[in-house]
N, C-alpha and C positions, 0 to 999 in steps of 0.2 A: 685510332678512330673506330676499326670496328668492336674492339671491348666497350668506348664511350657508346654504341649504338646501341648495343646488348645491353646497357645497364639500363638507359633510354626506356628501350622497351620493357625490358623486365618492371620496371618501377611503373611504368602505364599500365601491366598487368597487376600488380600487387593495388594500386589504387581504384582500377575499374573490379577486383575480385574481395575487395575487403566489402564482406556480408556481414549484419547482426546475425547474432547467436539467437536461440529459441532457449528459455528460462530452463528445460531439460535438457536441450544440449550440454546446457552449463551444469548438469549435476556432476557432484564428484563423490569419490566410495570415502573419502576423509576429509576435514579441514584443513587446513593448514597447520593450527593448533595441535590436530593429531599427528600429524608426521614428525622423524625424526627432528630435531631440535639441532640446523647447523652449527650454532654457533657454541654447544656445547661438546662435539667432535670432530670436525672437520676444522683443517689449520688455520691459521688467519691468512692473508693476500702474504706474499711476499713483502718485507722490506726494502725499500729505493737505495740500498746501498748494500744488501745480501749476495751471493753467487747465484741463487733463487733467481734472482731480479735479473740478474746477467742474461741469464736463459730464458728470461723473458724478452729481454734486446733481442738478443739471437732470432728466439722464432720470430720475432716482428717481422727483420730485416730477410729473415728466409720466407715469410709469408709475403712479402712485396716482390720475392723474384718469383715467386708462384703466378705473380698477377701480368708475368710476360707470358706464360700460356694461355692462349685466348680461350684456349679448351679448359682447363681449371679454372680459368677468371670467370667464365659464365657459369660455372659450375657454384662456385662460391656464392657468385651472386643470387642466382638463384634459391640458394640455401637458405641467405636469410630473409627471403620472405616468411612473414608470422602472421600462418593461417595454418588448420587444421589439415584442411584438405590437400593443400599446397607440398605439408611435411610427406601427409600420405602419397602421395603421387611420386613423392623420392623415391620412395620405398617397391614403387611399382615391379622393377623388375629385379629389384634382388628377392624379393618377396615370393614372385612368380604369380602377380593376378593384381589387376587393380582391386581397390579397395574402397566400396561407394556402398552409403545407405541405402541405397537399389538392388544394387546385385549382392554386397557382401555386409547385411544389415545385423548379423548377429558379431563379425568383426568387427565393425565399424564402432556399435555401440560399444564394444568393451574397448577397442582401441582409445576412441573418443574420449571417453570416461576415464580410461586409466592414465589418459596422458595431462588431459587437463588437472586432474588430481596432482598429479606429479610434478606438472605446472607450479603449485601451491609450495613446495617445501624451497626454493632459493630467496622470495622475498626476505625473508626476515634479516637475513644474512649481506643480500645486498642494501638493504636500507642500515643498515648498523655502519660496514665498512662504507662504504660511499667511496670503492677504489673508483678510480679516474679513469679511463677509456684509454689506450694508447693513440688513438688518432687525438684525444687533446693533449696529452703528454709531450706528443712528437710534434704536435701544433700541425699535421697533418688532415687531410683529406680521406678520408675512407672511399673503397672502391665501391659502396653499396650509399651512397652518397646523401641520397634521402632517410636514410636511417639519423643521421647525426643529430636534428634536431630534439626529437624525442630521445636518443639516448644520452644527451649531456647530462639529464637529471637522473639517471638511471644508475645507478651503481654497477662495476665490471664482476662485481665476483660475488658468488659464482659465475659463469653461464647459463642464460635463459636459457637459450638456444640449442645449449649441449643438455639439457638436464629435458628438453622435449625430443631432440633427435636420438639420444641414447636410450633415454626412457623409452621409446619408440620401437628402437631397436629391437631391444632385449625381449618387449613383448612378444614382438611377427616373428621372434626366433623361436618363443617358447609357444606358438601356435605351427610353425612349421623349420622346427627342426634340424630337421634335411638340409636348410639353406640357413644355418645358423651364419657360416662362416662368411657367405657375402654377406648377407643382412649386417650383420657387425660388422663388417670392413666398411660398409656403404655409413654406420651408422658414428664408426671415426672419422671418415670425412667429412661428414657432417660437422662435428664438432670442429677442424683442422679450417675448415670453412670461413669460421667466427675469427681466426688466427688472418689467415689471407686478405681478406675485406680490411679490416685495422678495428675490429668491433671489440675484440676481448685479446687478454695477454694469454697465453701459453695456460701460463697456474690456472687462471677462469675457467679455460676449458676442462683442464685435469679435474678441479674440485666439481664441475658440472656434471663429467662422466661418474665422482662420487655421489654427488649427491642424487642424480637420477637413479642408481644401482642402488641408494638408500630406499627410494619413495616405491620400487617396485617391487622390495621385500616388503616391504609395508604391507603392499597390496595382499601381496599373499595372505594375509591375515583379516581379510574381507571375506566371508561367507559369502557375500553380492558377488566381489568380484572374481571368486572361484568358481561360480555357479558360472556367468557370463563366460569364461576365458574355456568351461566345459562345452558351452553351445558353440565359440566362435571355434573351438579346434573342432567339433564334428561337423561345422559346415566348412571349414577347411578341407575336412577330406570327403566330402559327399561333393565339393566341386571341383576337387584334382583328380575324380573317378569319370568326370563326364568328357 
C-alpha cells in the first residue's frame, strides 16, 4: 500500500507539473538528421530466443524484486517522470547545487539545449524496430502505471529515458568534474530505473547509455555548444567560491 501511495502521488505531480515549452527552449545545437545514424551502428534489439534475450528475462525478474524496496521503488518511480526540470532536480545533489533558469541560467541553458538535442538521436531507431515493452510481453502491469498508455505505441529500443539521464550525466560531470563519479553512478540508476518500473528491457537501457554517449560527442563539435558548456563551467565555479 504505501509504494501504490507513492506512485498515487508521484503521477499527481507529473500531471499538475507537465508545462509547454517556449519555442527557444525547444532550440537544439543539431537535428536529428545531424546526429549519429543508430541504425547504422548500434546492434539491433536482442532476439526472442538469443541468451541476449535470456538476460533480458533476468533483469526483468531482478527489477520486480527491486520494487519490494519501498526506498528504490519510489526512486524509480520518480525517475520516470519526463520533464526537464524534473530530470534536473535528480541530479541536484550528486551535482552539488540545484540547477534553475534563476540561479544557474548559464547551466541551465546548455544543460537544456544539450539534452533535448540528445533527446533527437533514439527516434529513428525506435520507430524502425518497434520492440515491445516488457510490461506487454509479460502481459504485466508497470510500477509507473500511467506511463503504459502512451508507451504501447512507443518502441523499447533504445531507451528515451537512458539516452536523457545519461546524456545528463555526462554533461554536470564535464561542468564539475570533482563529482564525476557520483553524478555517473546517480546517472546509471537512472537508467537501471526504466529496468525496475517494467518500461524497458536491460538491452534498451545498454544501447541508451550508447546512444546518449554518441549525441554528446556530437556536441562537442558545436562551436555554440562549446562556447555555452565555457560560460556554464565559469559560473560553476564563481558559485562554488561563494
Amino acid at each position: 500500500m504505501r509504494i501504490k501511495k507513492i506512485v498515487w502521488l508521484l503521477a499527481t505531480v507529473i500531471l499538475l507539473g507537465s508545462m509547454p515549452v517556449s519555442a527557444q527552449e525547444n532550440d537544439t545545437y543539431f537535428t536529428a538528421a545531424e546526429l549519429p545514424d543508430l541504425l547504422k551502428w548500434l546492434p539491433a534489439p536482442p532476439d526472442s530466443t538469443s541468451e541476449a534475450f535470456v538476460h533480458d528475462i533476468m533483469r526483468y525478474m531482478w527489477g520486480k524484486t527491486q520494487r519490494l524496496d519501498s526506498v528504490r521503488a519510489a526512486i524509480a518511480v520518480r525517475d520516470a517522470i519526463w520533464n526537464m526540470d524534473s530530470t534536473l532536480a535528480v541530479y541536484r545533489i550528486p551535482f552539488g547545487m540545484a540547477i534553475s533558469k534563476e540561479e544557474t541560467p548559464e547551466i541551465y541553458k546548455l544543460i537544456t539545449t544539450s539534452v533535448r538535442t540528445c533527446d533527437l538521436i533514439g527516434g529513428k531507431a525506435k520507430r524502425f524496430y518497434q520492440r515491445k515493452r516488457p510490461f506487454m510481453v509479460m502481459n504485466e502491469h508497470m510500477l509507473s502505471y500511467w506511463e503504459e498508455e502512451g508507451l504501447r505505441g512507443n518502441g523499447s529500443y533504445p531507451s528515451g529515458h537512458t539516452i536523457r539521464g545519461w546524456s545528463m550525466a555526462l554533461l554536470l560531470s564535464e561542468i564539475n568534474p570533482a563529482a564525476a563519479d557520483t553524478i555517473l553512478a546517480r546517472g546509471m540508476m537512472y537508467g537501471d530505473s526504466r529496468v525496475i518500473v517494467g518500461a524497458h528491457w536491460q538491452s534498451d537501457v545498454d544501447a541508451g547509455r550508447l546512444a546518449g554517449g554518441a549525441a554528446v560527442v556530437r556536441l562537442h563539435t558545436s562551436p555554440a555548444f562549446l562556447e555555452q558548456m565555457a560560460k556554464a563551467q565559469a559560473e560553476f565555479r564563481r558559485l562554488k567560491k561563494k
